[in-house]
C-alpha positions in Angstrom: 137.0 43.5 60.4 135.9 44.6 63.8 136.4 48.2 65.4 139.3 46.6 67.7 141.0 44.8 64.7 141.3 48.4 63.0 142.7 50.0 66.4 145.2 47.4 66.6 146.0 48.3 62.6 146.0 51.9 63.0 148.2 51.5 66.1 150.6 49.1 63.9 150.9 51.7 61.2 151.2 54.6 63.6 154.3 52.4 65.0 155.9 51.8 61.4 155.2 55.9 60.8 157.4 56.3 63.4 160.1 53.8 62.4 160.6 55.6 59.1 160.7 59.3 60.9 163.3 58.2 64.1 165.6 56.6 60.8 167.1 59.6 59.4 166.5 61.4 62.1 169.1 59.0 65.0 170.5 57.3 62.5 172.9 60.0 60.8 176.4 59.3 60.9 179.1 62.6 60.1 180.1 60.8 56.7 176.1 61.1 56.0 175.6 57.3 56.0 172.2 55.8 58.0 172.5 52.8 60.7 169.6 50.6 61.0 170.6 49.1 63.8 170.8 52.4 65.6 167.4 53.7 64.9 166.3 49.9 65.5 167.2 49.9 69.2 166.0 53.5 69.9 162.3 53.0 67.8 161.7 48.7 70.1 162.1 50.8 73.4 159.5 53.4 72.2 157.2 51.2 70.7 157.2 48.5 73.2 156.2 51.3 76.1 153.7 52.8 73.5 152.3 49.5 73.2 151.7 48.8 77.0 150.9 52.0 77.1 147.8 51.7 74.5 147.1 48.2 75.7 146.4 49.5 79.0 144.3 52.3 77.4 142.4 49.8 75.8 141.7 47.7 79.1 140.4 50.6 81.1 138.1 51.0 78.6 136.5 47.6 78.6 137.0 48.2 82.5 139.4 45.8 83.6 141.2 48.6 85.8 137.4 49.4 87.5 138.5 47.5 91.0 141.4 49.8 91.3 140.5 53.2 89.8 137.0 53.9 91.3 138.3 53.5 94.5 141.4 55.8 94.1 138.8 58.3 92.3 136.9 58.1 96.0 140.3 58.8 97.4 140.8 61.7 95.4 137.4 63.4 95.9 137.8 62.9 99.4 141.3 64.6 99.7 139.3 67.4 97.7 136.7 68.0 100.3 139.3 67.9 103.2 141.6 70.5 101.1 138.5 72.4 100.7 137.4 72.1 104.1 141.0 72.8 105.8 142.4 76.4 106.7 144.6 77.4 103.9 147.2 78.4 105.7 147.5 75.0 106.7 149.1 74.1 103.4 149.9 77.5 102.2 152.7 78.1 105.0 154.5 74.8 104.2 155.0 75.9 100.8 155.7 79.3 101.6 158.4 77.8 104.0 159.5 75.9 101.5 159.9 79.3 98.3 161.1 81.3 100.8 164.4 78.7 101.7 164.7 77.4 98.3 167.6 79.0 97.3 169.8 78.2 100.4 169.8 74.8 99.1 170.3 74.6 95.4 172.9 75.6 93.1 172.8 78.0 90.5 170.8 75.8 87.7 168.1 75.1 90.2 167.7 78.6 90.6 167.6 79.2 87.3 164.4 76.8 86.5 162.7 78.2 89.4 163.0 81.5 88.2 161.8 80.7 84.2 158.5 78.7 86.3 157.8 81.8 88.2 158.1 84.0 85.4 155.6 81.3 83.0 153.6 81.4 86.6 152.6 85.1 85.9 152.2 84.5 82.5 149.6 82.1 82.6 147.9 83.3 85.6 147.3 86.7 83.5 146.5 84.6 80.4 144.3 81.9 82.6 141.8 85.4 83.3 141.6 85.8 79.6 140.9 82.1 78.1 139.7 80.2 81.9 138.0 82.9 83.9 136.5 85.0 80.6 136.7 81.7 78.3 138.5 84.6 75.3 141.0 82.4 73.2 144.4 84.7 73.0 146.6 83.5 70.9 148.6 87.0 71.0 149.5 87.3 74.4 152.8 87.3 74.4 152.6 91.0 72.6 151.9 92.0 76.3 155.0 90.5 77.5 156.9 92.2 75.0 155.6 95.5 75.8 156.6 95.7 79.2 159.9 94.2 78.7 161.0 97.0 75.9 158.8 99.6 78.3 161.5 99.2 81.0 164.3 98.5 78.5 163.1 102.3 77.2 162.9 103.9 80.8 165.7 102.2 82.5 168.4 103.4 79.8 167.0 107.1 78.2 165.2 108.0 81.9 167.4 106.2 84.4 164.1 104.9 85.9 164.3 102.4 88.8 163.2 99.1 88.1 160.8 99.5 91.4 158.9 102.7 89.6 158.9 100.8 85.7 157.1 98.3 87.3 153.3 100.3 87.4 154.5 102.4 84.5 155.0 98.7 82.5 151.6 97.3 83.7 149.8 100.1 82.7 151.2 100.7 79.3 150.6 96.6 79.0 146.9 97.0 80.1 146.6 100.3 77.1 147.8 97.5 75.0 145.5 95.0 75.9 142.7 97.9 75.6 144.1 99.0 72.0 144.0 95.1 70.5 141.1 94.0 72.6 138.4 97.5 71.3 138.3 96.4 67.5 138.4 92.3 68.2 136.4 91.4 70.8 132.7 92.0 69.1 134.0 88.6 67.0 133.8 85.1 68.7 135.1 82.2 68.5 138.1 81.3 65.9 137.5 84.1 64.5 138.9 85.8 67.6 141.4 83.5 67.9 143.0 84.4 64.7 142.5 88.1 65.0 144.5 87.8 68.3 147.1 86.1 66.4 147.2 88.3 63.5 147.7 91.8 66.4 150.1 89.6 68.4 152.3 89.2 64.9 151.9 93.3 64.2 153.2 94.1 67.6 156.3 91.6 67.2 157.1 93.0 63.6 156.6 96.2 64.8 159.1 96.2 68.0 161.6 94.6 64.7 161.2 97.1 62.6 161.4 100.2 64.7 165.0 101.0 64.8 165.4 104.6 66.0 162.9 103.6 69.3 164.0 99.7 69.8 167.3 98.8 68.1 165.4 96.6 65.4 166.7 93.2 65.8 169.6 93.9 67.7 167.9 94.3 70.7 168.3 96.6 73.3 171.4 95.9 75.6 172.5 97.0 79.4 169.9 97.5 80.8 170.2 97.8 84.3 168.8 95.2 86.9 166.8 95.7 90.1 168.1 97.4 93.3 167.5 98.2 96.8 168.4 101.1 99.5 169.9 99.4 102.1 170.5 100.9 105.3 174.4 100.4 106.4 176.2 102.1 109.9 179.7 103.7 108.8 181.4 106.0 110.5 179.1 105.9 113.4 176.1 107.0 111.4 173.2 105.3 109.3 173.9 105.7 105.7 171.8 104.6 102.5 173.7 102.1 100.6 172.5 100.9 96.6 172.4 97.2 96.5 172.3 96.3 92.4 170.7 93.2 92.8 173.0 90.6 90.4 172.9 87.5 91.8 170.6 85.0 90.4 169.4 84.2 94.2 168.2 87.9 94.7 166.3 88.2 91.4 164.5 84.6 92.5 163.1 86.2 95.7 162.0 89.8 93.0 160.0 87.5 91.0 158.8 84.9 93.8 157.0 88.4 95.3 155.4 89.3 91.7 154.2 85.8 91.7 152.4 86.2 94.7 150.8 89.4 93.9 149.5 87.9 90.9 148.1 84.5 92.3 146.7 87.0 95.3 145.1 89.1 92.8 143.5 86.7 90.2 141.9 84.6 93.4 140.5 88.2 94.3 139.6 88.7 90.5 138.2 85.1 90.5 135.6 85.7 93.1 134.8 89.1 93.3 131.9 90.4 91.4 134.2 91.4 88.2 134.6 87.1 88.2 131.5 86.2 88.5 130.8 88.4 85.0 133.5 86.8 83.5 132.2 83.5 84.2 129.2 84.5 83.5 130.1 85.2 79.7 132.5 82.2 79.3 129.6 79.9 80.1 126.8 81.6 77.7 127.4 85.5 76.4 124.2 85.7 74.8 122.4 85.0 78.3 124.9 87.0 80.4 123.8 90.0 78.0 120.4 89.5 78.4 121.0 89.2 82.4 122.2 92.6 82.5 126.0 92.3 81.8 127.9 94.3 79.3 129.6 91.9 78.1 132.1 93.6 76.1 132.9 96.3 78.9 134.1 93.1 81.0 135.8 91.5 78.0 137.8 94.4 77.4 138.7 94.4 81.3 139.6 90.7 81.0 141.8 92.1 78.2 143.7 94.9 80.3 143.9 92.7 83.6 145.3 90.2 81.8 147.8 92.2 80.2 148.6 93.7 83.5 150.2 90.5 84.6 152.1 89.4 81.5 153.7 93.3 81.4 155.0 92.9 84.8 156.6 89.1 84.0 157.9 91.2 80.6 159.8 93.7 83.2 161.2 91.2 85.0 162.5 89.3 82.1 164.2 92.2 81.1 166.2 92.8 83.8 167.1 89.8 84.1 168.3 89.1 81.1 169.6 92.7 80.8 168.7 92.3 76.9 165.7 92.2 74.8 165.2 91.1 71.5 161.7 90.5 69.1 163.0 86.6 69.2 162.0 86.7 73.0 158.3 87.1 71.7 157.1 84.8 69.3 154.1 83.0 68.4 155.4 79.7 69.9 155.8 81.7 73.5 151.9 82.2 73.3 151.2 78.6 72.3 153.8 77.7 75.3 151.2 80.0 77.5 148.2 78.3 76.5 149.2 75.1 76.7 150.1 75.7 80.1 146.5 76.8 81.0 144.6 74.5 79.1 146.7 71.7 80.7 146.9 73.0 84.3 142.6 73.6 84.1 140.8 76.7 82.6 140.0 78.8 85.1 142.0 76.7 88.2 144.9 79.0 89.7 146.5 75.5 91.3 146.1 74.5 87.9 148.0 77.0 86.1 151.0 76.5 88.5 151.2 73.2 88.5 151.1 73.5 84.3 154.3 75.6 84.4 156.2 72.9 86.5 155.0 70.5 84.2 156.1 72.4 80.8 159.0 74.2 82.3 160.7 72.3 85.2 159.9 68.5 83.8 161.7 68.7 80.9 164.8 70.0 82.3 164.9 67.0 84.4 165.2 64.4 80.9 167.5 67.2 79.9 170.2 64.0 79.4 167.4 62.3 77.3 168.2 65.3 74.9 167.6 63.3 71.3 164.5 62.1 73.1 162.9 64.6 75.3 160.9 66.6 73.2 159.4 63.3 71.4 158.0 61.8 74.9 157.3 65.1 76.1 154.7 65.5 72.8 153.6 62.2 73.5 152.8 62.7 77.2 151.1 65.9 76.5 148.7 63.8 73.6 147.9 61.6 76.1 147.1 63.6 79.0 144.7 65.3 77.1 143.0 62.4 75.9 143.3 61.1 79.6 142.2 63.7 81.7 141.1 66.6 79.1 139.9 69.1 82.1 143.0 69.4 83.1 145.6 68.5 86.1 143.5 70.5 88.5 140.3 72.0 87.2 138.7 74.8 88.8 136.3 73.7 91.5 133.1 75.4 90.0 133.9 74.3 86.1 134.5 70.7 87.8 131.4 70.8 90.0 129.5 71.8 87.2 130.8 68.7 84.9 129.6 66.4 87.9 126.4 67.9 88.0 125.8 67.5 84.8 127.0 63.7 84.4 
């Protein structure tokens, strides 16, 4: 049997594999009984675009697709160079254009997706300094986003803080945490990191469920207050501070539009400053990096705290905008959400990151009506834009110029 032959027979049982699990999973009636037909005409469509799918996989691998895609790879290298070689303000000013009016025309729901891709936006940016820039796997990130959600949850409701003055007060008690988790863990390497960041992820979670007198337990902490503004107002003839409590969903999108630009500012200025070139430095060989002069863990444990930094201010947000916290906000899957965001955006790219978040955030809401279905193609996509294109949807211009270099 030749090595096509078994493709075509792995691809076949892969096909009837999926038969048997769409059966009783589509097929369920109320009275418990299971419809052939049903999961029939729901597992044709999916197999008939998996198989033009893999057939076309299988064709641009003995290079059938050669006359079209080498010259659209040209065409994409050469709108790289003229994005590289443009002012940025050329494209950034469209787009800022663009944030700025977004919520004078769409409704409520629009604004509500913008607001969750904003808030993964500083997430993975701070996360992206951590696994892209310093090349740590963190599968515990999320812990930081937990701490400066229940930080301003705490100072909001015992200390009547502002949510204006929490904001420092929540990055720097996220960046102690990052310090506290990253001191004993980072001397390891490798998976052995990876699960160590898990396993201190998991402790702060349990912990924030299981300290009732300071955080409610698992009930949460409720009413806590959202964001608001001095606004100057004339009455009676005179200037007069007025308190604006910023409710509206369209207010709290332009709060965390402006803590998504700080933190895309400040990675970039992270990114190439001297602190980067470090980081880089140790994600691409530690050993030599140490031997070059670097203290490798003093920057590690800086990637660490910088990186918290950025998830403790997206935690404070969350907070008041939900106006309730809870440990189910901060689970393991939230981290794995985080990371796949990175890893499928490009290590180290901050383009990348952003345009991972629309992808893992936004695009699924748009197959919202696909709602039996949705999760199944969105797996599926993921699988094969790995496989595809494993660098990511925009990979950071050094990692990718150092892949072509080495090709």
């Amino acid at each position: 049997m030749t090595r096509g032959s078994r493709v075509w027979m792995l691809f076949a049982l892969a096909m009837g594999w999926l038969f048997l699990l769409l059966w009783p999973l589509l097929g369920i009636h109320p009275d418990g009984s299971l419809t052939f037909a049903e999961a029939f005409s729901v597992w044709w469509k999916i197999a008939l675009a998996a198989l033009f799918g893999f057939g076309a996989y299988r064709l641009s691998r003995l290079g059938v697709f050669d006359a079209v895609t080498k010259p659209l790879a040209r065409l994409t290298r050469g709108v790289g160079r003229v994005y590289s070689a443009s002012p940025k303000w050329m494209f950034l000013v469209p787009l800022l254009a663009f944030a700025l009016t977004y919520p004078f025309f769409t409704d409520r729901y629009a604004q509500d997706v913008a607001v969750n891709v904003l808030v993964y936006i500083c997430l993975g940016l701070g996360l992206n300094v951590v696994v892209g820039l310093c090349g740590l796997l963190d599968l515990g990130y999320i812990a930081f986003y937990g701490v400066g959600a229940y930080t301003y949850a705490l100072l909001s409701l015992h200390y009547g803080l502002s949510f204006w003055l929490c904001l420092p007060i929540c990055a720097a008690f996220a960046a102690v945490a990052g310090c506290l988790i990253g001191y004993p863990t980072l001397r390891m390497r490798g998976d052995y990191l990876a699960i160590v960041t898990l396993g201190f992820g998991e402790i702060v979670r349990i912990v924030i469920n299981n300290w009732m007198t300071l955080t409610n337990g698992p009930n949460g902490i409720l009413g806590i207050p959202p964001p608001s503004l001095m606004v100057p107002v004339i009455s009676d003839g005179g200037l007069v501070l007025e308190t604006v409590v910023m409710r509206q969903l369209s207010y709290l999108y332009y709060v965390i539009l402006a803590l998504a630009v700080f933190t895309v500012v400040a990675v970039r200025r992270l990114n190439f400053s001297r602190i980067g070139r470090a980081w880089e430095a140790i994600r691409e060989d530690e050993t030599a990096a140490e031997l070059m002069g670097v203290n490798t863990f003093r920057f590690k444990l800086l990637a660490y705290a910088m990186g918290a930094v950025f998830g403790g201010l997206a935690g404070a947000f969350f907070a008041a905008r939900m106006r309730f916290v809870s440990p189910e906000s901060f689970t393991f899957i939230e981290s794995a959400m985080v990371l796949a965001m990175v890893v499928l955006g490009g290590l180290g790219s901050i383009p990348g990151v952003i345009l991972g978040a629309l992808a893992l955030v936004a695009l699924p809401e748009v197959f919202r009506q696909f709602e039996l279905y949705r999760m199944l193609v969105f797996g599926g996509v993921m699988a094969v834009m790995m496989l595809v294109r494993p660098e990511g949807l925009w990979p950071a211009a050094r990692m990718g110029k150092r892949s072509d270099d080495e090709g």
